[in-house]
C-alpha positions as a Markdown table, in Angstrom:
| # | Residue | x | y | z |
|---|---|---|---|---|
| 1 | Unk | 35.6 | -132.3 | 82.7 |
| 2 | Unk | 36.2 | -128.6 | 82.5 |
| 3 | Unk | 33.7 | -126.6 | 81.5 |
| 4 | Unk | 34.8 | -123.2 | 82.4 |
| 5 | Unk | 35.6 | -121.1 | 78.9 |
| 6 | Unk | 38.3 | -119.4 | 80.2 |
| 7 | Unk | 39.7 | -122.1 | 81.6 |
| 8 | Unk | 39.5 | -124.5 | 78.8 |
| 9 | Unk | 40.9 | -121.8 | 76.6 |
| 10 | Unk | 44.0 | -121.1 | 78.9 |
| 11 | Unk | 44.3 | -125.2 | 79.2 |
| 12 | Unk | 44.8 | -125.7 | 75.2 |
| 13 | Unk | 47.1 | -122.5 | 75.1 |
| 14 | Unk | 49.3 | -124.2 | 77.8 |
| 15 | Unk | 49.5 | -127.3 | 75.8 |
| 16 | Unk | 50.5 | -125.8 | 72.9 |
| 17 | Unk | 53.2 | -123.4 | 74.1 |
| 18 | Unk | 54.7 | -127.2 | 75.6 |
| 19 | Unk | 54.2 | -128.8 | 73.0 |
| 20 | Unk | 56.3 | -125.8 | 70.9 |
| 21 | Unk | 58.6 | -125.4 | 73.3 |
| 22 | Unk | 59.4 | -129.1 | 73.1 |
| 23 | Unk | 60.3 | -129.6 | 69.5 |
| 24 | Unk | 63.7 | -127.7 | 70.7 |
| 25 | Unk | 64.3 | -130.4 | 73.3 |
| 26 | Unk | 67.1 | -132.8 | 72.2 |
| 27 | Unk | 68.6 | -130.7 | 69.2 |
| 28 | Unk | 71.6 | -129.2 | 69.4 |
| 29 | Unk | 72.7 | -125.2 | 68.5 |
| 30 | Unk | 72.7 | -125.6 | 64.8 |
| 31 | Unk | 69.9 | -127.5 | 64.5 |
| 32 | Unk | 67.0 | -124.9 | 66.6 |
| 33 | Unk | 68.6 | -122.5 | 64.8 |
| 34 | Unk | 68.9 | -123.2 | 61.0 |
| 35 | Unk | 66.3 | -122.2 | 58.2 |
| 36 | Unk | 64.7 | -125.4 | 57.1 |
| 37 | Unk | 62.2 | -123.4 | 54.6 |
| 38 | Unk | 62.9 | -120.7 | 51.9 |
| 39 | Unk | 61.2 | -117.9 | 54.0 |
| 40 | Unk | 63.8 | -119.4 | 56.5 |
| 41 | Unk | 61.5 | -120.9 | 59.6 |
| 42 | Unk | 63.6 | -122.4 | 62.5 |
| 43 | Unk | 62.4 | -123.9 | 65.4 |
| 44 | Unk | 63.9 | -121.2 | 67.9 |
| 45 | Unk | 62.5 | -118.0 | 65.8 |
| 46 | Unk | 59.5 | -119.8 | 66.4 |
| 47 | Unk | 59.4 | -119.9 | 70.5 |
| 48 | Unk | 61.2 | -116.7 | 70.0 |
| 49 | Unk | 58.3 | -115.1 | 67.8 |
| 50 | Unk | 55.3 | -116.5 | 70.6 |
| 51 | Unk | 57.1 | -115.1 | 73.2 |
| 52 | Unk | 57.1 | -111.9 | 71.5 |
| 53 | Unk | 53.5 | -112.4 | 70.9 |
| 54 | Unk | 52.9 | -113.8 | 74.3 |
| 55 | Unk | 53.6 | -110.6 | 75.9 |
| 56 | Unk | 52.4 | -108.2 | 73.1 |
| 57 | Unk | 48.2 | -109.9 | 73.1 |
| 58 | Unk | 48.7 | -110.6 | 77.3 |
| 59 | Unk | 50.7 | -107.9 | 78.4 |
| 60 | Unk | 50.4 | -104.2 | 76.2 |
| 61 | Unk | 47.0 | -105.1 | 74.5 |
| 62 | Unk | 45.3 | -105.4 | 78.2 |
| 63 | Unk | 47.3 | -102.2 | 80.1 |
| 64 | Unk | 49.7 | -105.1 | 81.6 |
| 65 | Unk | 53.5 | -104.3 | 79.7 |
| 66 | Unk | 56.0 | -107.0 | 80.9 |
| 67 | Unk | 58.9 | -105.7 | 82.8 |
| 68 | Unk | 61.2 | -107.3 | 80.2 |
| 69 | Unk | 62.6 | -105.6 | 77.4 |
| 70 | Unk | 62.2 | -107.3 | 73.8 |
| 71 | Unk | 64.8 | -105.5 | 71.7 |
| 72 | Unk | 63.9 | -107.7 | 68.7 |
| 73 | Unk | 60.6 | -105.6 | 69.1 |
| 74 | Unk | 61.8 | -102.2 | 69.5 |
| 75 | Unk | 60.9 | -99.2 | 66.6 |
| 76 | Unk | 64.3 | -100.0 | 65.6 |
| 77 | Unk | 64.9 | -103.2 | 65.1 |
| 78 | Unk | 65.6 | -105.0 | 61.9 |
| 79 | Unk | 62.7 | -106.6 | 60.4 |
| 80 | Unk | 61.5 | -110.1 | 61.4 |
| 81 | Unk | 63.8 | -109.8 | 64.4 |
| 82 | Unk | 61.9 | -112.1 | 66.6 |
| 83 | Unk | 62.1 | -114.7 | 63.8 |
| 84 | Unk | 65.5 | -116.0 | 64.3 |
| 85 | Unk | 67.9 | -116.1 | 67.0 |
| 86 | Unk | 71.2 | -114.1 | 66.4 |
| 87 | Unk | 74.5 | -116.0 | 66.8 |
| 88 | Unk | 75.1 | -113.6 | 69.9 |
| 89 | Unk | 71.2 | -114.5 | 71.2 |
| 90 | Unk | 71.8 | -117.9 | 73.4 |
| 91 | Unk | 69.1 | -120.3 | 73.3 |
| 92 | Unk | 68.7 | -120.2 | 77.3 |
| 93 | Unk | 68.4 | -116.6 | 76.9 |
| 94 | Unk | 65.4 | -117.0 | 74.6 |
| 95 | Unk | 64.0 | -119.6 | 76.9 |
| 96 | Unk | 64.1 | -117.1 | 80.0 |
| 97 | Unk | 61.9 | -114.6 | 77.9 |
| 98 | Unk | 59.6 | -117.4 | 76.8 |
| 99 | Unk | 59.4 | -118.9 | 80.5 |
| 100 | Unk | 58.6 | -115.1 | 81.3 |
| 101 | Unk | 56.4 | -114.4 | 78.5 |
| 102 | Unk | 54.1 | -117.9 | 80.0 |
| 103 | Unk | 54.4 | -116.7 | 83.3 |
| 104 | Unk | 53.5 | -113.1 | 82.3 |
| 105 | Unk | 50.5 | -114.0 | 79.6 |
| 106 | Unk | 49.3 | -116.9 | 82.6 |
| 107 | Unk | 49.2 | -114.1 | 85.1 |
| 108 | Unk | 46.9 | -112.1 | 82.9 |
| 109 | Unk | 44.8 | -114.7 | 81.9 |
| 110 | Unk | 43.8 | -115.7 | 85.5 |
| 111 | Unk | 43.6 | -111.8 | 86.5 |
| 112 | Unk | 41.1 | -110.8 | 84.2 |
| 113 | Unk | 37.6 | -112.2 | 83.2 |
| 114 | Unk | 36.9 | -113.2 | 79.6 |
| 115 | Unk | 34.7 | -109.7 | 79.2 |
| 116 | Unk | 38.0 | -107.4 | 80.1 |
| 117 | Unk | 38.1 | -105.5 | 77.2 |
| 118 | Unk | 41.4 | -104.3 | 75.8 |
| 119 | Unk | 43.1 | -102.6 | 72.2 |
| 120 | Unk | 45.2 | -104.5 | 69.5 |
| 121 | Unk | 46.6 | -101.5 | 67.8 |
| 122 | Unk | 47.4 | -103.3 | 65.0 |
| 123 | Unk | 44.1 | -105.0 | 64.5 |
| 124 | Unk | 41.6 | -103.2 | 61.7 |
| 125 | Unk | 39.2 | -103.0 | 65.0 |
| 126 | Unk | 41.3 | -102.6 | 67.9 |
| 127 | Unk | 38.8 | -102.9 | 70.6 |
| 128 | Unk | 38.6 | -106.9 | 71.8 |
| 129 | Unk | 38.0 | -108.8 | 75.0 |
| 130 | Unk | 40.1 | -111.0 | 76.4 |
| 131 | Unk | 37.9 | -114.2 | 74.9 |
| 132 | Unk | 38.8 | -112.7 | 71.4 |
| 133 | Unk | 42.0 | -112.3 | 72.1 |
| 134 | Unk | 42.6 | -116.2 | 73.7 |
| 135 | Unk | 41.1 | -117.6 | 71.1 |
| 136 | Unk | 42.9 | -115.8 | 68.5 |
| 137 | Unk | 46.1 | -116.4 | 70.7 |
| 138 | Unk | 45.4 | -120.5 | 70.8 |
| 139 | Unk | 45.0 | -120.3 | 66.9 |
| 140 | Unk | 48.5 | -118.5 | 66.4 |
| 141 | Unk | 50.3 | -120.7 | 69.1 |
| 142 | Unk | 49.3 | -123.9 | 67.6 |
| 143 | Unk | 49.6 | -122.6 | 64.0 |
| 144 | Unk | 53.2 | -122.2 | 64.6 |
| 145 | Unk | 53.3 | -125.6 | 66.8 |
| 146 | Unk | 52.1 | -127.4 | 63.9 |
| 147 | Unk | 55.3 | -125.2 | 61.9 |
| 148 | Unk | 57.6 | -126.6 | 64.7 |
| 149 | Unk | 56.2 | -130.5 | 64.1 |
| 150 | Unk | 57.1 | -129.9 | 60.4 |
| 151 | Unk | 60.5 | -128.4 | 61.0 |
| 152 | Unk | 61.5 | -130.9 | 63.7 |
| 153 | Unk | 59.8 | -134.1 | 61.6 |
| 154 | Unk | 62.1 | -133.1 | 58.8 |
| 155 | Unk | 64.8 | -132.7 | 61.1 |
| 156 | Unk | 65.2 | -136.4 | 63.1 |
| 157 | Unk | 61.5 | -137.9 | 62.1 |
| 158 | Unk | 60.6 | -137.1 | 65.8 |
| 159 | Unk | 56.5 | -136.9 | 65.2 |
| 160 | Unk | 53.6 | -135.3 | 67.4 |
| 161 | Unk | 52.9 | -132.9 | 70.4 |
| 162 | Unk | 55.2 | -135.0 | 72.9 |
| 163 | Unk | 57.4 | -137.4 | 72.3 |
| 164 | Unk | 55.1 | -140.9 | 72.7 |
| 165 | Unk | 51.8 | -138.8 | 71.6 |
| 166 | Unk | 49.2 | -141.3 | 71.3 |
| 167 | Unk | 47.6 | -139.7 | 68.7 |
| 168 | Unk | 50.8 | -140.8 | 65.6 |
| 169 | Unk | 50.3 | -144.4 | 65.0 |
| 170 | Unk | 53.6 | -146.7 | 65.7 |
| 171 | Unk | 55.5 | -147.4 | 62.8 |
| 172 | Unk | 58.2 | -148.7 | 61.5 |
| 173 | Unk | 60.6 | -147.0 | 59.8 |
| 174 | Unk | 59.6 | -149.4 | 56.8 |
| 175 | Unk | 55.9 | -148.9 | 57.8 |
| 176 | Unk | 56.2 | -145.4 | 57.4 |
| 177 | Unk | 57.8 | -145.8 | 53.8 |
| 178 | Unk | 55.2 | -148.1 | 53.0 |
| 179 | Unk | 52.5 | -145.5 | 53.9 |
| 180 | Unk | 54.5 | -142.4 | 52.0 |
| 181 | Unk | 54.8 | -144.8 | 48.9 |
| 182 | Unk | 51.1 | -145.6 | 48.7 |
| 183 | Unk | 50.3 | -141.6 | 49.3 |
| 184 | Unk | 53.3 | -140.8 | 46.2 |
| 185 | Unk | 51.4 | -143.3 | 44.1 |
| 186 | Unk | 48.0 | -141.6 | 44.9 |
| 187 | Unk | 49.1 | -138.5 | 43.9 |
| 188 | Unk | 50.8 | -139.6 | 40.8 |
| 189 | Unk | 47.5 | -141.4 | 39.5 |
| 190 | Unk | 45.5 | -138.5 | 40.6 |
| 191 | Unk | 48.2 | -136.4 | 38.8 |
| 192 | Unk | 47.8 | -138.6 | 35.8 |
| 193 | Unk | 51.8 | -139.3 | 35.7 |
């Protein structure tokens, strides 16, 4: 059992980054890529947006800048840029700068002790340590993880962090009708319709 904060805190961001990363696996182009909500999420804008995040809380907040250039992030790209993946953006592209945005935010993580103190500019008080900055990191990483399990559930009915998790019970496809009828009726009662 680990019981080092730091790194427990780097162990759960690892396993959510995967487990992001991994709702792409198996889909083709059109499918990583679409809008599947009205503010248009997509599994790809979503690695694409934590890699951009990646290397802005582990790289410029602590004095480290990744040698890679985010264009998406520059003064003068269009809005939301790191949301979506152009037509002209490949997908293998946008895995290289999340495979270098995990190597890059590892790197810093195992440089620096928890106390290291850097600025998030955009924060209301930009002065945090690196614990702040994990933690807050872990909550955005599996915040949009748990977006990606929605998107790619809605997609193929593929469920949980991994394919196999142990934590989704296994259903049947009728099973799993079963269960969704029982919750409809619940909320009709409770809806009084």
């Amino acid at each position: 059992m680990d019981t080092d904060p730091k790194a427990t805190l780097h162990r759960v961001l690892r396993r959510q980054r995967d487990g992001l990363v991994g709702k792409l696996d198996g889909l083709d182009e059109y499918d990583v890529r679409r809008p599947l909500t009205g503010t248009g999420t997509n599994l790809l804008g979503l690695v694409k947006h934590v890699a951009s995040v990646q290397v802005e809380y582990l790289g410029l907040v602590f004095g480290r800048p990744s040698p890679l250039e985010l264009p998406w992030s520059a003064e003068t790209a269009e809005r939301d840029a790191d949301l979506w993946a152009t037509a002209d953006e490949s997908r293998e592209a946008i895995l290289d700068v999340w495979r270098h945005s995990a190597e890059h935010a590892d790197a810093t993580v195992e440089a620096l002790p928890l106390d290291a103190v850097g600025e998030v500019p955009w924060w209301p008080e930009p002065r945090a340590t690196l614990h702040e900055v994990l933690v807050h990191l872990v909550g955005e990483v599996a915040r949009h993880a748990g977006h990606a399990d929605v998107l790619r559930e809605q997609l193929d009915g593929a469920t949980g962090l991994v394919a196999g998790d142990p934590n989704v019970p296994d259903r049947t496809a009728d099973e799993w009708a079963a269960f969704r009828g029982r919750i409809e009726q619940a909320a009709r009662e409770a809806a009084g319709r």
